[in-house]
N, C-alpha and C positions, 0 to 999 in steps of 0.2 A: 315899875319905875326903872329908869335906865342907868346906867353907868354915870350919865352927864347930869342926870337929874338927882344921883342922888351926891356927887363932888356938889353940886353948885348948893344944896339944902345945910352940907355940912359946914363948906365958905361960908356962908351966913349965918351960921348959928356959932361959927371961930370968932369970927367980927365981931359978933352983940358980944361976946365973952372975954374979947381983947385977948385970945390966946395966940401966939407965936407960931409960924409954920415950920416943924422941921424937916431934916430928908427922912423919907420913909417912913413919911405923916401921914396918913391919909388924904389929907390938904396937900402935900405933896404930891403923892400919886394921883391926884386929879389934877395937880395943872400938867404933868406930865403926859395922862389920857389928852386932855384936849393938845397938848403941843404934836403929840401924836396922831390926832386926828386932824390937826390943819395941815402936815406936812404929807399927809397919806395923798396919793394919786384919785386923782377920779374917776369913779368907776369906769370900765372900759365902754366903748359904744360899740354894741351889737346891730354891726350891719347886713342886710341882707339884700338879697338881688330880688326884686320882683319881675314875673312874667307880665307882660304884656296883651291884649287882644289885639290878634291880627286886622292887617286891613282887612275888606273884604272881597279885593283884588288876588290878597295875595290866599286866602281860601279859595277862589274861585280858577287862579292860575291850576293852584296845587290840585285839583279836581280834574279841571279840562287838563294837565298836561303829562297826569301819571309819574311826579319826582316822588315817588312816596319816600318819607323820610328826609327829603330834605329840604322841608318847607323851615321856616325860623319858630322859637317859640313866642308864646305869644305876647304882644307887646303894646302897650300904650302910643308910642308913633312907629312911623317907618324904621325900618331897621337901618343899621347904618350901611353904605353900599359896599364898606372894603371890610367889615365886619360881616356882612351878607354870603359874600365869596368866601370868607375864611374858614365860617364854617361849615361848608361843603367842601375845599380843598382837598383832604382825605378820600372820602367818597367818589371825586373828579378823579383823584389821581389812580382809583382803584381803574377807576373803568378806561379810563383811558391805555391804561396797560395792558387792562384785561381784552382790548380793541386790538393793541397793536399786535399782541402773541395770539391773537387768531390770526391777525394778517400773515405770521410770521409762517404758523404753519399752515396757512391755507397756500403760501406759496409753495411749500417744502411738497404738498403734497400735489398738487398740481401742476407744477411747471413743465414737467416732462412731457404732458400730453396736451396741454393746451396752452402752454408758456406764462401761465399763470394769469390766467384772465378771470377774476373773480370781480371785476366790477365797472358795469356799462361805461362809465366816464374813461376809463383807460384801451376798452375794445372799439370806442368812436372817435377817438383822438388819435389812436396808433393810426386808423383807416382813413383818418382826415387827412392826415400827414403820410399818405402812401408804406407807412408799415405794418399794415394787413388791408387783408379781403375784405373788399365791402359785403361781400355774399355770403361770409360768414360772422357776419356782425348779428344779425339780428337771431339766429340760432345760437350764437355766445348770449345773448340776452335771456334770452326766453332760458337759456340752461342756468344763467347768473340768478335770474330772480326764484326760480324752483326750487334753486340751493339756499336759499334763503328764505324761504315758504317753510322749506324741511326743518330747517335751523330751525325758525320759530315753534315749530310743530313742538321739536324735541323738545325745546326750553318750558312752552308750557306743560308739556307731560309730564316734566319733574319736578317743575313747582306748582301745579295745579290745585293740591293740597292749600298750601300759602295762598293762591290767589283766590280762593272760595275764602277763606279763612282772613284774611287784607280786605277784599274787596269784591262780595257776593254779590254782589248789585252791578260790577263790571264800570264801573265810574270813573274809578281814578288808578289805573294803574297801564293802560293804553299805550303810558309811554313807555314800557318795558322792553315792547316790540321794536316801536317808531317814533322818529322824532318829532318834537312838534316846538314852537318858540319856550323858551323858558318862562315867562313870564308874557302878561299882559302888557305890560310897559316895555318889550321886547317889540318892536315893529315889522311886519309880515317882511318891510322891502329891507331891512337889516338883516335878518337873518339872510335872506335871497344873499344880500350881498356876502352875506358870511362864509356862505356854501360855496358861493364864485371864488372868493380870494382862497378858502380853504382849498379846493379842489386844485385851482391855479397850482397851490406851491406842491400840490400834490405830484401833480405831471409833470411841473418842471424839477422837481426832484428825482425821479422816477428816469424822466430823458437825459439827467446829469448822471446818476447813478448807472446809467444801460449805456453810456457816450461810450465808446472803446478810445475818444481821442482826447478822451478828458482826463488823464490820471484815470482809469479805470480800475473797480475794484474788481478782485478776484470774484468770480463766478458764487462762489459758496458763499461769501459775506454779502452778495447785493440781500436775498431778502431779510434779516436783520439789519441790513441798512434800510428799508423800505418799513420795516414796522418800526423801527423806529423816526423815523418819518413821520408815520399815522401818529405815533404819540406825542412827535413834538406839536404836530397841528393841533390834534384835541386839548393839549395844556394850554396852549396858545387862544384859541379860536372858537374851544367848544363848548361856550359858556352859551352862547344864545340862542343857538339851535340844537345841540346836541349834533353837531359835525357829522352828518351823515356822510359827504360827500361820496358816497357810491347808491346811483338809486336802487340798484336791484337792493343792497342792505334795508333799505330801507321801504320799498315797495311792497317789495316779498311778505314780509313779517307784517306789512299792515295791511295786508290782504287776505292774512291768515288772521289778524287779530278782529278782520270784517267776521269772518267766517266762525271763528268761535264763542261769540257772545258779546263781542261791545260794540259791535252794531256801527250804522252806517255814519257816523260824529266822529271816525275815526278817518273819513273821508273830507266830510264836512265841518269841523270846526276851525277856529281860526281863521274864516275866508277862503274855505277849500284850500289849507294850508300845503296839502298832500304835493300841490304840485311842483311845490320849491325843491325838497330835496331831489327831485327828478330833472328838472329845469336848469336849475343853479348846478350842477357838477356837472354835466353834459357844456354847459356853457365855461367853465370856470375851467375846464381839463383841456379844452380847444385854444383858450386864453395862454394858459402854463404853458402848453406845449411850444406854441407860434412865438410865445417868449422866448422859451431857450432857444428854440433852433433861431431864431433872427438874431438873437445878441449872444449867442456863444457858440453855435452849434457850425455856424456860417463863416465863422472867423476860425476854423482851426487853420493850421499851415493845412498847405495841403501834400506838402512833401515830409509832415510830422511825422515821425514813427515812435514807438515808446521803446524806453530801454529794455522790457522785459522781452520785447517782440523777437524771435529768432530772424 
């Protein structure tokens, strides 16, 4: 019998008796329990977040497109879109850095001998616009995409462990190499166009940063100015393809990923997607470039000199 049950047996056996209630009656301490119990809060409400089942887009994205780890958990509708990004944010922002500080010392280490030519979109654009050999274009290529074959080589020899261990079956991890659209609901000619504007701001960054009649920066700070460049593009831009904008980056490495085990879907899926990131920055770096030089490159004085100049 309870607390409440046995005040209320006592109340009514005071009543038939006609006895009087005093303080620190018993009859007292029961109306006092209940006055304590109607003023008590009620109890708290234990809420919890439940998962979700994903679409079946976005399981089949995260397969064909190798984001492992950053698919959503799983959910009852679609994820929300600015909730989607948010929780990748971290992860973008790793990689995007970890993009730019190769760039930074792939320039440091190569400039001296081939002025830092690590990516076909910048060695067919300089030769478009008469600042290099066209005859030495396509041996800059073939050297860019090699170096980049290596890369991939290296990358899988060290996590090779992981990727038996992730994904023995070779399915979904593809895009570790190369890139491919983020999603299903990412459109082949979107992304194309993503590569084009990416690359675009690429080169005219690149012919702003190398103007000598532009404010020019000092020699030692241009590539740190140029890797950071690459990471404002990827924060910016490299949500829907994974901003390859250099094909050899991305040729290379999915030439090597043919050749190690995930087979020819790394050519093939998507709509033989392969061709964009090769396409699209060759066209997007010709764009950049014909930009600056027509609206800033063409209008210096021509009697400008800078104050630093002897």
């Amino acid at each position: 019998m309870t607390l409440v049950e046995v005040c209320a047996r006592f109340e009514a056996e005071a009543a038939g008796e006609g006895r009087p209630s005093h303080a620190g009656s018993p009859r007292s301490l029961c109306k006092l329990e209940r006055a304590s119990q109607a003023r008590s809060p009620p109890p708290p409400l234990h809420l919890t977040l439940t998962t979700m089942a994903p679409r079946d887009s976005d399981t089949r994205d995260t397969t064909e497109n190798g984001y492992i780890g950053l698919q959503e958990p799983e959910v009852e509708k679609p994820p929300d879109p600015v909730k989607h990004y948010q929780v990748k944010s971290p992860l973008l922002r790793d990689i995007n850095l970890c993009w730019g500080l190769g760039v930074l010392f792939g320039i440091h280490v190569s400039g001296g001998v081939s002025g830092a030519h690590i990516n076909p979109a910048v060695t067919t654009t300089l030769a478009l616009y008469g600042r290099f050999e066209w005859r030495k274009v396509v041996p800059y290529i073939i050297a860019q995409i090699l170096g980049a074959f290596v890369a991939a080589f290296l990358v899988w020899a060290v996590y090779c462990p992981m990727f038996d261990t992730i994904d023995p079956n070779k399915d979904s991890t593809q895009g570790v190499f190369a890139t491919y659209p983020y999603s299903s609901d990412v459109p082949v000619g979107t992304c194309f166009l993503t590569e084009v504007v990416g690359t675009a701001l690429l080169l005219g960054g690149i012919f702003a940063i190398g103007d000598e009649l532009n404010k020019p920066s000092s020699p030692s700070s241009q590539p740190g100015a140029v890797a950071l460049l690459v990471v404002a593009i990827g924060m910016a831009f490299g949500m829907n393809s994974g901003y390859a904008i250099n094909p050899a980056r991305d040729f290379g490495p999915r030439l090597f990923s043919l050749c190690a085990g995930w087979g020819s879907r790394v050519f093939t899926m998507r709509d033989h997607y392969f061709w964009v990131p090769i396409i699209g920055p060759i066209l997007g770096g010709a764009i950049g470039g014909g930009v600056y030089i027509g609206f800033v490159e063409h209008h210096h004085p021509r009697d400008y000199k800078h104050p630093l100049d002897n």
